[in-house]
C-alpha positions as CSV (number, residue, x, y, z in Angstrom):
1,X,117.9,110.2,92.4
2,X,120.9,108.8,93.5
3,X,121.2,105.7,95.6
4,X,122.9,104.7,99.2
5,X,126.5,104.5,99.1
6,X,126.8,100.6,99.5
7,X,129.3,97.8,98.9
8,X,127.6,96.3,95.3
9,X,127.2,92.3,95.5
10,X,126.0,92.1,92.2
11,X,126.5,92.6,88.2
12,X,125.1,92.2,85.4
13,X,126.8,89.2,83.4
14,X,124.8,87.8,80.1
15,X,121.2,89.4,80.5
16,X,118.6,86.9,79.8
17,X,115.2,88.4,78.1
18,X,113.4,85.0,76.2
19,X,110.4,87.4,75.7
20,X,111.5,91.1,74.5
21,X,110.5,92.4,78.0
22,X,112.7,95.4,78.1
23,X,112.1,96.2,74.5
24,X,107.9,96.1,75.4
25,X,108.5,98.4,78.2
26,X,110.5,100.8,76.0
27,X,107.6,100.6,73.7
28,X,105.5,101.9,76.4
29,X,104.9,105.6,75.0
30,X,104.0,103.9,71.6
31,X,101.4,101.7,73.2
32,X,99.9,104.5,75.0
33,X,99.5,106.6,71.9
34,X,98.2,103.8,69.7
35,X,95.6,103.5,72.3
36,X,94.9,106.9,72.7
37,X,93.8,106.4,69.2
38,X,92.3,103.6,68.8
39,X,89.7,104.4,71.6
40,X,88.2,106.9,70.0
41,X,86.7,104.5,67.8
42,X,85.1,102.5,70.6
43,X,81.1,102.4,70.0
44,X,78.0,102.0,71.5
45,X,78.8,103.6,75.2
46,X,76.3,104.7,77.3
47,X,75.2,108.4,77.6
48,X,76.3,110.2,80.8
49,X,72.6,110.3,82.3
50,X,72.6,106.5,82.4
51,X,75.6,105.8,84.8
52,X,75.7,106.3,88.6
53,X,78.6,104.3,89.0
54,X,81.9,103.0,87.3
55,X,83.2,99.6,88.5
56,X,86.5,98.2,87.1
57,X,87.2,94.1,87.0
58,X,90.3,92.7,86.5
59,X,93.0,90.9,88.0
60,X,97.3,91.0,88.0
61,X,98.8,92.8,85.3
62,X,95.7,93.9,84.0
63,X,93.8,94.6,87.2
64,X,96.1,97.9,87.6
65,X,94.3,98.8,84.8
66,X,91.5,99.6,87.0
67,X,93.9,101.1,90.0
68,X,95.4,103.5,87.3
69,X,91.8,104.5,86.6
70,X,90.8,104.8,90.6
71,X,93.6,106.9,90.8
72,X,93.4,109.5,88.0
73,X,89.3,109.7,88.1
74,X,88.0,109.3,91.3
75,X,89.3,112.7,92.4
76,X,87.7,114.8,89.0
77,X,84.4,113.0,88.8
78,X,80.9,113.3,90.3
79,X,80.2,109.7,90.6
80,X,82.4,107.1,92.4
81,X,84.7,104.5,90.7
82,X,85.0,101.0,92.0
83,X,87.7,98.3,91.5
84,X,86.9,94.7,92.3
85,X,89.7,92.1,91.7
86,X,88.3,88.9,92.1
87,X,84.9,86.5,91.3
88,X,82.8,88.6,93.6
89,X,80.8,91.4,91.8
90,X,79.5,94.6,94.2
91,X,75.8,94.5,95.7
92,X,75.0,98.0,94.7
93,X,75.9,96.9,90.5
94,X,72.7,97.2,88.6
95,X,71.3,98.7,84.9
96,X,73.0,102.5,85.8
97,X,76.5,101.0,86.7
98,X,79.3,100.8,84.1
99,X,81.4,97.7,84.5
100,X,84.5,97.9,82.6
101,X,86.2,94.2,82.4
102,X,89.6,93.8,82.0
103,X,91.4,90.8,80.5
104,X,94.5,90.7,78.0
105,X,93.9,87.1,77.8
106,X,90.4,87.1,78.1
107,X,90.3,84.2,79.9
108,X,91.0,85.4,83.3
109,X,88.5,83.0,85.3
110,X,88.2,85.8,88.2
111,X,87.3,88.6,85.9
112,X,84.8,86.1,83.0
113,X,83.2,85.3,87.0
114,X,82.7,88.9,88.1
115,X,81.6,90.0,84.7
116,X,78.9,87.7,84.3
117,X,77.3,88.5,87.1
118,X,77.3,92.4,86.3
119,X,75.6,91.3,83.0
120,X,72.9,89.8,84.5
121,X,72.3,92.2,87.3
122,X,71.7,94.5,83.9
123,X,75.2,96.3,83.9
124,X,76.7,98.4,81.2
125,X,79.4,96.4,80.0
126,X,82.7,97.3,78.4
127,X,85.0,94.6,77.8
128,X,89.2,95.3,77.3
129,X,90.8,92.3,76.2
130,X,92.3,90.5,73.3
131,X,89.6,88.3,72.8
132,X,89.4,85.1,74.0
133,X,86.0,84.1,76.1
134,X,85.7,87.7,77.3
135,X,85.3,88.8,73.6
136,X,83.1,85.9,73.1
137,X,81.1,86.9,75.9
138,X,80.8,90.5,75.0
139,X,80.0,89.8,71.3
140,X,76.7,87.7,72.5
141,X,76.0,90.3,75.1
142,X,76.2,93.2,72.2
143,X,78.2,95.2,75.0
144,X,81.1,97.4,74.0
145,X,84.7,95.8,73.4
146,X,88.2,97.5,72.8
147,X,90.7,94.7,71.2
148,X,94.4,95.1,72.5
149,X,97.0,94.3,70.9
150,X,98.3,90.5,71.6
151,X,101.3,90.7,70.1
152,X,102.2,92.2,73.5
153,X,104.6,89.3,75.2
154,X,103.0,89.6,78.5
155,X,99.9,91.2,80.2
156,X,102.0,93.1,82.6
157,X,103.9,94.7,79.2
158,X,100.6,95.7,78.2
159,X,99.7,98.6,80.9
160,X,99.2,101.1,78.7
161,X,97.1,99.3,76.1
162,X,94.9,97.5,79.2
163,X,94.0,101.3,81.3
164,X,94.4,103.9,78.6
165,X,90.9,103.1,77.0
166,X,89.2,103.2,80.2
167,X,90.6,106.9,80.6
168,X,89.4,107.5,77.2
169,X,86.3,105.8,77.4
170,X,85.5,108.1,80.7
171,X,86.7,111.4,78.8
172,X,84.1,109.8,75.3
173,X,81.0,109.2,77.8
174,X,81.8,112.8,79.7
175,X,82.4,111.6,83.1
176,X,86.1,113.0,82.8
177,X,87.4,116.0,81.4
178,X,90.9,116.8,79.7
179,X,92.6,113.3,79.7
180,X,93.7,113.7,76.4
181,X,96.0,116.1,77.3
182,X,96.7,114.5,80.0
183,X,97.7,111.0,77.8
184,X,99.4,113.7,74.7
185,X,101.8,115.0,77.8
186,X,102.4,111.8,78.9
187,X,103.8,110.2,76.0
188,X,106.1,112.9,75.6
189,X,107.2,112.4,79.2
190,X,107.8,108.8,78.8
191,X,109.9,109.4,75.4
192,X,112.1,111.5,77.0
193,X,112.1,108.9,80.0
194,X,113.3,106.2,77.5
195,X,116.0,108.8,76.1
196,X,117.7,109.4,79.1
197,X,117.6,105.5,80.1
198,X,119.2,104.6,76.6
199,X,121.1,107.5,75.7
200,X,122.4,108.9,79.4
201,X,123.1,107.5,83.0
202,X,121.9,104.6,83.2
203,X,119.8,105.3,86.4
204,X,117.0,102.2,87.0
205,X,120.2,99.9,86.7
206,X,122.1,102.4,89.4
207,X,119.1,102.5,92.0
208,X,118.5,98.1,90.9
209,X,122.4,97.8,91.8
210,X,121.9,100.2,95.4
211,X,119.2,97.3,96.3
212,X,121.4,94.6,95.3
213,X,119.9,91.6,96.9
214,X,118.2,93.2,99.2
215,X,114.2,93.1,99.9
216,X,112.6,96.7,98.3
217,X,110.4,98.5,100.5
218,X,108.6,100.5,98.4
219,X,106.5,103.6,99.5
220,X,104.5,106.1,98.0
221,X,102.4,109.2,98.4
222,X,98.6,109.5,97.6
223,X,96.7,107.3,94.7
224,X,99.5,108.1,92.2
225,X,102.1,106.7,94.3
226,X,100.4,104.0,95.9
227,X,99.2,103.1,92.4
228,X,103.2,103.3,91.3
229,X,104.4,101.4,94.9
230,X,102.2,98.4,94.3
231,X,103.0,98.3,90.3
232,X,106.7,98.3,91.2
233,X,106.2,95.6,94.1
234,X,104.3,93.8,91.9
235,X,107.3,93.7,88.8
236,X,109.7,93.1,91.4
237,X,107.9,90.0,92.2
238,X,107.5,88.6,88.7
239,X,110.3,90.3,86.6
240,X,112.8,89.8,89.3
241,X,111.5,86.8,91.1
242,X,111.8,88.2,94.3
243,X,110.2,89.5,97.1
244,X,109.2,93.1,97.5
245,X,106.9,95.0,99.3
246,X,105.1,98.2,99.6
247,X,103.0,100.9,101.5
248,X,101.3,104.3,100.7
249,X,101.7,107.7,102.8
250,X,100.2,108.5,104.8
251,X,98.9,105.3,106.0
252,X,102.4,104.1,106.8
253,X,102.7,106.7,109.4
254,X,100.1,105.4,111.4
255,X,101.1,101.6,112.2
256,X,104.5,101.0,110.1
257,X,107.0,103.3,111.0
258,X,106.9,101.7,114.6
259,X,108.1,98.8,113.6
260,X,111.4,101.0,112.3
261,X,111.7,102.6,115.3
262,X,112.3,99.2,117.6
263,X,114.2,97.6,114.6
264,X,116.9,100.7,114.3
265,X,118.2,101.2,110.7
266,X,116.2,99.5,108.5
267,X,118.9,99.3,106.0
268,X,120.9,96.9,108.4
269,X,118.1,94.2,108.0
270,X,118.5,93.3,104.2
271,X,115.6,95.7,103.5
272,X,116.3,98.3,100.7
273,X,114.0,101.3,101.5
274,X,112.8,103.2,97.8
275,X,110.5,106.6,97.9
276,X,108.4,107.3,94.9
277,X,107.2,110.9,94.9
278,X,105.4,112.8,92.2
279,X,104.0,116.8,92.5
280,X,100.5,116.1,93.0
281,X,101.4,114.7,96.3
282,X,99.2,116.1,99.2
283,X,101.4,118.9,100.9
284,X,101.6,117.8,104.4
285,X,103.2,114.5,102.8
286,X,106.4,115.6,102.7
287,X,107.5,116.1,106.1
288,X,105.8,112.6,106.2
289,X,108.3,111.1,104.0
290,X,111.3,113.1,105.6
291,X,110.3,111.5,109.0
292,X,110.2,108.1,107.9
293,X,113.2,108.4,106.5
294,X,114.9,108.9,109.3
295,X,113.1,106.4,111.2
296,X,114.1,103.7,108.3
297,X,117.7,104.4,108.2
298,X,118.3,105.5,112.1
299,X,119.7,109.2,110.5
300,X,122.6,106.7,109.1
301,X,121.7,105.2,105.5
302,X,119.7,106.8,103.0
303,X,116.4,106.5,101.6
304,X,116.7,105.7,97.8
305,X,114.2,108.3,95.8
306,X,112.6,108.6,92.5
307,X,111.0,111.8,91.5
308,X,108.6,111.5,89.1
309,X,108.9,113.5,85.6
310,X,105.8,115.1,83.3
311,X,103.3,118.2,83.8
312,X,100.3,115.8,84.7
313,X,99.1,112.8,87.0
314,X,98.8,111.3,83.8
315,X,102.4,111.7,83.3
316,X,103.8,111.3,86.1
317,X,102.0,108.1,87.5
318,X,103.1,106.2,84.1
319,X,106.5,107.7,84.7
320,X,106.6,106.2,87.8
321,X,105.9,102.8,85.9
322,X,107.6,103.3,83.5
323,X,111.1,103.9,85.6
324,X,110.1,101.6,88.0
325,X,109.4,98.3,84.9
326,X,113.0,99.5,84.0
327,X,114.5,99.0,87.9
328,X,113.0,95.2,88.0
329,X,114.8,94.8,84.6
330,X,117.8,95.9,85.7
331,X,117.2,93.5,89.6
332,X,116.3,90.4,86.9
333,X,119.5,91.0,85.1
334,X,121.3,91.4,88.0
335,X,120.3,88.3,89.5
336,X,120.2,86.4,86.2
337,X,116.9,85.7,86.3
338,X,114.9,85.3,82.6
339,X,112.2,88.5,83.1
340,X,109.8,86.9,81.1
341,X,108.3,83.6,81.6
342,X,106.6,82.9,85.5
343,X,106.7,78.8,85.8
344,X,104.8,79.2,89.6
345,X,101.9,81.0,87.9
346,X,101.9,78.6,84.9
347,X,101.9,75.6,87.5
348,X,99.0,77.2,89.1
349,X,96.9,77.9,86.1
350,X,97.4,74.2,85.2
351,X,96.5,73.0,88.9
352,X,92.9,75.3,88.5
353,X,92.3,73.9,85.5
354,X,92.5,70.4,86.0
């Protein structure tokens, strides 16, 4: 897991954290299990003969709720699983469809939109949230509701708390099988994860300091690591406050690799290239990765990986997270950026509601 050998441009000085962020991610293998048992108690789901079809509504940091659930389900189950971020809700959404909303606030405009449209097209609803008008909603719609916890400082914090019910809430209705085990494994797997960050090499903070101020390109392999790429993108963007971007194999090596090959070493164009690869990767996508990255780096630089730890998709995929929330830590530190508060997305909320 080591990174490129590269002059570093940056250190950490006086690390800025207004919110507790790093201490909430830490917390991640706690939230998970708290969940874990806490949605067992979640009543008055439908029976497995009354659902053709699973949508998922949310939006930002809890919208990967419903990528996480895409990703672990859609491969085990007999009926298909549909995410929908935005105020559009599906055609095909009707009485046999289970619409699980997502909302930490409960107030996301996109996701109250979509939801109330599911409703009335006679949906199954299951609302995730800590309340706000999405509880409201679900409380005069006697539809099902898991409360999160909000003393969580941030929805993106909150991963675990947002998707882990959905997984359970598949496993309670029988749709899917043997997530429990799945979630038990991972929360070992992310202890140890936080063990070795605190206690050993410090290694989000070495592959944060091989980027240095450069742009992350972030690929990864199948749904687990294109679920992990665009969760990593995605904390780059607001932890770090700066640009990132990412792909999934083997998509990229269809259209995006020939851009490397015209450009020559990727690494010479203030790009950072970052592989996240897990064991339930399709086979032939190894060679895949090993070709592109040669074509990134030229056969000169090297391609900065992370392997992904724990016996399970499960655990692996919120390993991935987990490791990757540290690294966008580590950039925001780096840079002296405050991981917490976003002013641009505060701005915007204020704009919409005006």
């Amino acid at each position: 897991m080591g990174p490129r050998v590269r002059v570093l441009r940056l250190e950490v000085t006086d690390r800025v954290d207004s919110l507790g962020m790093q201490e909430a991610t830490f917390g991640l293998p706690d939230q998970i299990e708290q969940s874990m048992a806490e949605s067992r108690e979640i009543g008055g789901l439908p029976g497995i003969e009354d659902i053709d079809h699973v949508l998922v509504l949310g939006m930002g940091g809890s919208g990967i709720a419903g990528d996480i659930v895409e990703a672990i389900a859609a491969p085990r189950m007999a009926i298909p699983v549909i995410v929908s971020k935005g105020y559009e809700c599906p055609s095909f959404v009707g009485p046999r469809t289970l619409a699980m909303a997502v909302s930490f606030s409960g107030e996301t405009e996109e996701t109250l939109h979509a939801a109330s449209i599911a409703h009335d097209l006679g949906a199954r609803i299951v609302a995730v949230t800590c309340g706000g008008l999405l509880g409201e909603l679900v409380g005069q719609w006697n539809s099902s509701l898991h409360l999160v916890d909000a003393t969580i400082p941030m929805p993106r914090c909150a991963v675990g708390a947002v998707s882990v019910p959905l997984l359970m809430i598949l496993q309670s209705i029988g749709l899917l099988s043997g997530v429990e085990l799945e979630i038990h494994d991972c929360v070992e797997t992310l202890r140890k994860r936080c063990d070795s960050i605190k206690n050993g090499p410090n290694a989000p903070q070495d592959i944060a300091r091989g980027i240095g101020d450069d742009i992350p390109l972030i690929y990864g392999g199948g749904r687990v690591g294109a679920v992990a790429a665009a969760r990593l993108k995605n904390q780059v963007n607001e932890n770090a406050k700066m640009p990132a971007f990412f792909n999934a194999m083997p998509e990229v090596c269809h259209n995006e690799i020939a851009s490397w090959g015209a450009a020559g070493d990727v690494t010479q164009h203030r790009i950072a290239p970052l592989h996240l690869r897990h064991d339930f990767e399709h086979a032939r996508l190894a060679q895949r990765f090993e070709f592109n990255e040669t074509i990134a780096t030229s056969g000169q630089g090297e391609v900065m990986t992370i392997q992904a730890q724990g016996q399970s998709p499960v655990a692996q995929l919120f390993d991935l997270i987990l490791f990757g929330d540290q690294m966008s830590l580590e950039l925001a530190a780096l840079r002296g950026q405050d991981p917490g508060p976003i002013d641009v997305l505060t701005e915007l909320k204020h704009l919409l509601a005006e």
